[in-house]
Structures are given as structure tokens and as C-alpha cells.
C-alpha positions in Angstrom: 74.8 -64.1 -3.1 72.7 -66.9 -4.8 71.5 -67.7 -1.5 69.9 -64.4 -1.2 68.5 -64.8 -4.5 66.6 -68.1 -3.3 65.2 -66.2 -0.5 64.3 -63.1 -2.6 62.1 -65.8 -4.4 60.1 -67.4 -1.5 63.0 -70.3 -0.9 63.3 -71.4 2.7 67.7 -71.3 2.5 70.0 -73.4 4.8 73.4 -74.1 4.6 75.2 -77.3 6.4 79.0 -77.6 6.1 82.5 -79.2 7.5 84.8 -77.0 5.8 86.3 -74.3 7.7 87.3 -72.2 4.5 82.9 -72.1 4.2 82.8 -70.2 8.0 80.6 -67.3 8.5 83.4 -65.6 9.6 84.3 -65.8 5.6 80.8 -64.4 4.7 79.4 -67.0 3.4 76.3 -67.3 5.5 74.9 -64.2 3.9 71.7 -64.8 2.6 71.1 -68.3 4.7 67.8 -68.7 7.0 70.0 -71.4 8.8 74.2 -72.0 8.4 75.4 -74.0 10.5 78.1 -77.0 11.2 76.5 -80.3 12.5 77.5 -81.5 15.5 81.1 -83.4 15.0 81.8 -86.6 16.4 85.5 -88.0 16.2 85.6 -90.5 13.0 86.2 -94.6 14.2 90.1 -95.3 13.6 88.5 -98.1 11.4 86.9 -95.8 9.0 90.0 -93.1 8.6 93.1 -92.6 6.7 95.1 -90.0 7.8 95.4 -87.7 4.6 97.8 -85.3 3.7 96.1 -81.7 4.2 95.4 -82.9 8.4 92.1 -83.8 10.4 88.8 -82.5 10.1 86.8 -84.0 13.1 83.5 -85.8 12.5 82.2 -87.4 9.1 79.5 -86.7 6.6 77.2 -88.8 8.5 76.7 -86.1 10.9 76.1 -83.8 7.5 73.4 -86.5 6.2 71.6 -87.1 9.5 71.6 -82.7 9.8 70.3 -82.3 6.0 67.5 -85.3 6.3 66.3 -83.7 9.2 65.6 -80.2 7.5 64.0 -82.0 4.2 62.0 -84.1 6.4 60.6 -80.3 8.4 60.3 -78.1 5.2 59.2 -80.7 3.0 55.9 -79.0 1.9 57.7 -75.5 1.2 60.4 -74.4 -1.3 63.9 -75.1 -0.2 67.4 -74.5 -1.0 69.8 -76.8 0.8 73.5 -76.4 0.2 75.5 -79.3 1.7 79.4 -79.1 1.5 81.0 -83.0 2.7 83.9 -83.6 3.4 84.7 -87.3 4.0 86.4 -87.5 0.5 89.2 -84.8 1.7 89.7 -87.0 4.5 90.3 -90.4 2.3 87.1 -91.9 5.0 85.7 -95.2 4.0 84.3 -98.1 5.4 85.3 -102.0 5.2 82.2 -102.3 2.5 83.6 -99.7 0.7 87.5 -100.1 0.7 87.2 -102.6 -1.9 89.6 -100.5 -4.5 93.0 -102.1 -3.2 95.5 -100.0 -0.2 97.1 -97.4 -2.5 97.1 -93.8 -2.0 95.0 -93.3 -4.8 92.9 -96.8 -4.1 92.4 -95.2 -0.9 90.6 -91.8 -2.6 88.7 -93.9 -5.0 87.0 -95.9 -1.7 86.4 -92.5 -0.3 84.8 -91.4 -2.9 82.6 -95.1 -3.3 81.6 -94.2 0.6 80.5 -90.7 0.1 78.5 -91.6 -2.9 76.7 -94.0 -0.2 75.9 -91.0 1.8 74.8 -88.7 -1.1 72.6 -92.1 -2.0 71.1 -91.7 2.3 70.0 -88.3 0.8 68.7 -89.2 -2.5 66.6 -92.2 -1.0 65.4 -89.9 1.4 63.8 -87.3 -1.7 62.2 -90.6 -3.1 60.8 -91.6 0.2 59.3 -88.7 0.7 58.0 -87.8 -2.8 59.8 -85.2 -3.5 61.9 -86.8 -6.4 59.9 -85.0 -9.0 59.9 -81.6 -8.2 63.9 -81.7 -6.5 67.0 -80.3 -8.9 70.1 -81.8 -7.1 73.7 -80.7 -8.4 76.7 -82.3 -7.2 79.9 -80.3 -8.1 83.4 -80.2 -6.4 86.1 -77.6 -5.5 88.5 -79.2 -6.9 90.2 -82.6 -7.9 92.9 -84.4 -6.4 96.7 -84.8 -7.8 98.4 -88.5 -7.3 101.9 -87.6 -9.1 101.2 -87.0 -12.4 103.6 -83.9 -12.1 105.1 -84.3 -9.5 103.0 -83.8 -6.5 100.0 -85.2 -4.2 97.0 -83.7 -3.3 95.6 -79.7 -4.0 96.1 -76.7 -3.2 99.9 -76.5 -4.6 99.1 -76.2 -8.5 96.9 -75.5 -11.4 97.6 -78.7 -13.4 94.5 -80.3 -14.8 94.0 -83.3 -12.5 93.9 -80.9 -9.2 90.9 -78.5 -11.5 89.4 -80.8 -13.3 85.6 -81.2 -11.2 82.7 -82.9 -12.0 79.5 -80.7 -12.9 76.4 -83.6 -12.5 72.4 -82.6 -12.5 70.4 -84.6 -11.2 66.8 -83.7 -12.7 62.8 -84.0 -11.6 62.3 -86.6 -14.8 64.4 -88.9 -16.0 66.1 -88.5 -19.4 66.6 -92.1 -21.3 69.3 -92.3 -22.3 70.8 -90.3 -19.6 72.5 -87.1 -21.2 76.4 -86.5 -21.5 78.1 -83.5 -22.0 81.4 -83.4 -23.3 81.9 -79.2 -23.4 84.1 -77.6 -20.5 82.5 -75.1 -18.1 83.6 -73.9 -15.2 81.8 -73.8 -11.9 81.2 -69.7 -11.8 78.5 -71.4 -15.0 76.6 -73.5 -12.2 74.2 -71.1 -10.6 73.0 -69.2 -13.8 72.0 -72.4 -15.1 70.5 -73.1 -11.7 68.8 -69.7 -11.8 67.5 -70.2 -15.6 66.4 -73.7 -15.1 64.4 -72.6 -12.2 62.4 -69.5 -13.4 65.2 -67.2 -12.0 66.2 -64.5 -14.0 67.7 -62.1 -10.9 70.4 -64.5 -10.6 71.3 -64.4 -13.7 72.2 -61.0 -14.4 74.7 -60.9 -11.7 76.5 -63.9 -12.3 80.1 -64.3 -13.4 79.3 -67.4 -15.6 77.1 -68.4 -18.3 74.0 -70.4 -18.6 74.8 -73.7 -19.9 70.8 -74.7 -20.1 71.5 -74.5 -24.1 73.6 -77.4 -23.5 71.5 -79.2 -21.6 68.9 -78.7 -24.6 71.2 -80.2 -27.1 72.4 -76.8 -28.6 75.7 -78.1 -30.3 76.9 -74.0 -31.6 80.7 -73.3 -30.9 80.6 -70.8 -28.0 82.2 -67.6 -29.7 85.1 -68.0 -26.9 85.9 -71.1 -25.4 87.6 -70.2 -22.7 89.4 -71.2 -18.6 91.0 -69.6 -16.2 92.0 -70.9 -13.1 94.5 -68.9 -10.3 96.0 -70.0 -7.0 98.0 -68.0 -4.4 100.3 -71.2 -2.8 100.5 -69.3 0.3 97.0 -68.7 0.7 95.7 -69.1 4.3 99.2 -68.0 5.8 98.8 -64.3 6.8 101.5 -62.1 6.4 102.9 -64.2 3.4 103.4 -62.0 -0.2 101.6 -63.7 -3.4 103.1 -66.7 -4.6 100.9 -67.1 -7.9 100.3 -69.6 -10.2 97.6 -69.5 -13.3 96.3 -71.3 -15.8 94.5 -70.1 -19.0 92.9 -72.4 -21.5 91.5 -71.7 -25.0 89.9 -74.7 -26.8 92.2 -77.5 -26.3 95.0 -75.9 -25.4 95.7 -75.2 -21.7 99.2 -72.6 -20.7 100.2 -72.9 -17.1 102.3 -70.1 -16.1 104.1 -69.2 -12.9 104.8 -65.0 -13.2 108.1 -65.4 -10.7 109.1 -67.8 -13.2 107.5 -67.5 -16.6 110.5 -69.3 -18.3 109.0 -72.5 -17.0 105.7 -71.9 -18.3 103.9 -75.3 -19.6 101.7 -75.2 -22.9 99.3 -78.6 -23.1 96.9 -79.8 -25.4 94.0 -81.2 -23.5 92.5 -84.3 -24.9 89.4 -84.9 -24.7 88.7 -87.6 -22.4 84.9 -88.0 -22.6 84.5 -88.4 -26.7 
């Protein structure tokens, strides 16, 4: 597990989540010095919005206050922190940052305006300390969020493009002018072999599933020889007992199929434009 890798390699490795589906019961702890949940305090009515997939007591504050706390003790040793929010699931905001309007997508977009706050509580803590310039900090997602466009709300029912298209930011220890932009599709199996690579890491990367996308990074503009997505959900995933109820996606250059094998006559070819050229 990369975390195992991080401690192979001197890293002191903690874990601090509010999704359940991240549990130790799940496995994912393995390789973690610390992996815990903070402690959860019941979210002001004022600051939620009740949101389709239920309640998740607590917000990300508690997260924040738990991860400035360990950079603040290990700040003199190597660390891996992974943080996994969870305020933008639960469409939390606050009166400063509801300023998008009162729809159901407003309400996402002032979600995601208050967790950027929090991820800044973070970020201003690596500057206060010093440790801007030697910190890598990655910001990735899950996945997206659906407000219609084919017919449904939320995740977790559908492989369409808005629900798996996630952001894949890097936040380096210098500061590129102008600030670089990268218009190729990865996938997030591709984040920690760049991670490893970009850190000196070479165990990680031989057991990845991705690629390194460091040649991106260093302006390498050569085709990849296959350009290629894949993206699978079982809708009745966390109800035990249920049989598979797939849906796919596969996506080669531009073009994206999304198939349904119970019902491959209503399969769905795109053409994926390019949104960031």
C-alpha cells in the first residue's frame, strides 16, 4: 500500500478521515503509524444542507484542527499525511461562503468555496511554520457530482462524465510562474507513481497500477502510445446479498462508450470535448 511505502522510506504516516467506506475495517489502515477519525461534533443547522446520499456527523473542521495538530508535532521529521474531507459530500457552507445563489448545484459550488477555506487553514499553517518549501500537497477527489445532465443527481448511480470527471492539482515546494496547466486525461491509479517519482521513490513505482505523469509535468508533449480510461461501478454496491448490477465506461482519445452489460442495446458512444484548450 503507498502508505507502507512512505514508511519503508523513513516517513512518519498518518491517516485522518470522515468517510466510512476509508474504515480500517476496509483495510485501509495498513501501513499507517496513526489512522484514525477525529472526534465528530454535530454540524450547526446554519452551516448544513441536508444532501441526497444522508448525514455524516461532524465537519472538516474537526479534520483541520486533527491534521494541524500532527504537522505542528512531526514538523522536523518526514511526514505523509493523508486527509480525506468530507464537508463537500455534505453541501456544508457557511453564511460567508453561501454567496453562489440557493440552487442545488449553487449549494455544491458554496460547499466547495468553504472547504477550499479549510484546505487554505492547512496551507497557511505549512507557511507559518516553514515548511512551504520542502511540502508536496495533492488534492484529488473520488469523484464528481451529477446535477441532471442525464438524468440524475448526485454519484454513485452512473459512469457519465460529470460524476468521474476529478480534479488532479499539485501543489509544489517552488513556485512555477506562470502556474502550469495540464490539459491530458489521467486517471487517479496515475497519482502515486508520480508521487513516488517526484519524491525519489522508485519502490512505489514498480507496483503501481498507473503511470507516472512526471513527464507531463516536465513539459513532455509525446502522444502516450495508448490513451486510454476505464471507469466501473457495481449500483448495488454496499448492499450485501445483492448480485452485480454493472455499469462501465471505456474511453480512448476523445471518444468515451458507456455501456450497461444487462442492457448493451442502450449503450452511449460520446465524443469528449476538450474543455480546458
Amino acid at each position: 500500500m503507498p502508505a507502507e511505502v512512505f514508511q519503508d522510506a523513513g516517513y512518519v504516516t498518518a491517516g485522518i478521515w470522515r468517510n466510512g467506506w476509508v474504515a480500517p475495517n476496509f483495510g485501509f489502515s495498513q501501513g499507517f503509524d496513526v489512522y484514525m477519525t477525529p472526534a465528530l461534533k454535530q454540524a450547526p443547522a446554519a452551516l448544513r444542507r441536508e444532501a441526497n446520499a444522508g448525514r455524516i456527523d461532524g465537519t472538516d473542521i474537526d479534520l483541520v484542527f486533527a491534521a494541524t495538530e500532527f504537522i505542528r508535532t512531526y514538523q522536523d521529521e518526514k511526514w505523509f499525511l493523508y486527509l480525506h474531507l468530507m464537508d463537500v459530500h455534505q453541501y456544508i457552507s457557511t453564511e460567508e461562503t453561501a454567496i453562489f445563489g440557493n440552487t442545488y448545484s449553487d449549494a455544491y459550488d458554496n460547499s466547495i468555496l468553504w472547504t477550499d477555506s479549510q484546505l487554505g487553514v492547512i496551507l497557511s499553517e505549512l507557511y507559518r511554520l516553514g515548511l512551504e518549501d520542502r511540502t508536496v500537497v495533492v488534492l484529488v477527489s473520488d469523484h464528481g457530482e451529477a446535477f441532471g445532465e442525464h438524468g440524475s443527481e448526485g454519484h454513485g448511480r452512473d459512469v457519465y462524465q460529470e460524476v468521474v470527471g476529478t480534479p488532479f492539482i499539485i501543489s509544489l515546494p517552488f513556485k512555477l510562474d506562470p502556474a502550469g496547466l495540464i490539459s491530458a486525461n489521467t486517471e487517479n491509479v496515475d497519482v502515486w507513481p508520480t508521487l513516488f517519482e517526484m519524491l525519489g521513490l522508485p519502490a512505489g513505482i514498480q507496483e503501481a497500477d498507473g503511470i507516472s505523469r512526471v513527464p507531463l509535468l516536465l513539459g513532455d508533449k509525446t502522444p502516450p502510445s495508448e490513451d486510454l480510461g476505464f471507469a466501473m461501478l457495481d449500483r448495488n454496491w454496499g448492499r450485501v446479498g445483492e448480485g452485480l448490477d454493472l455499469v462501465m465506461a471505456v474511453r480512448e482519445g476523445p471518444l468515451r462508450l458507456v455501456h450497461n452489460p444487462n442492457d448493451p442495446e442502450k449503450d452511449q458512444l460520446y465524443n469528449i470535448i476538450d474543455i480546458l484548450n
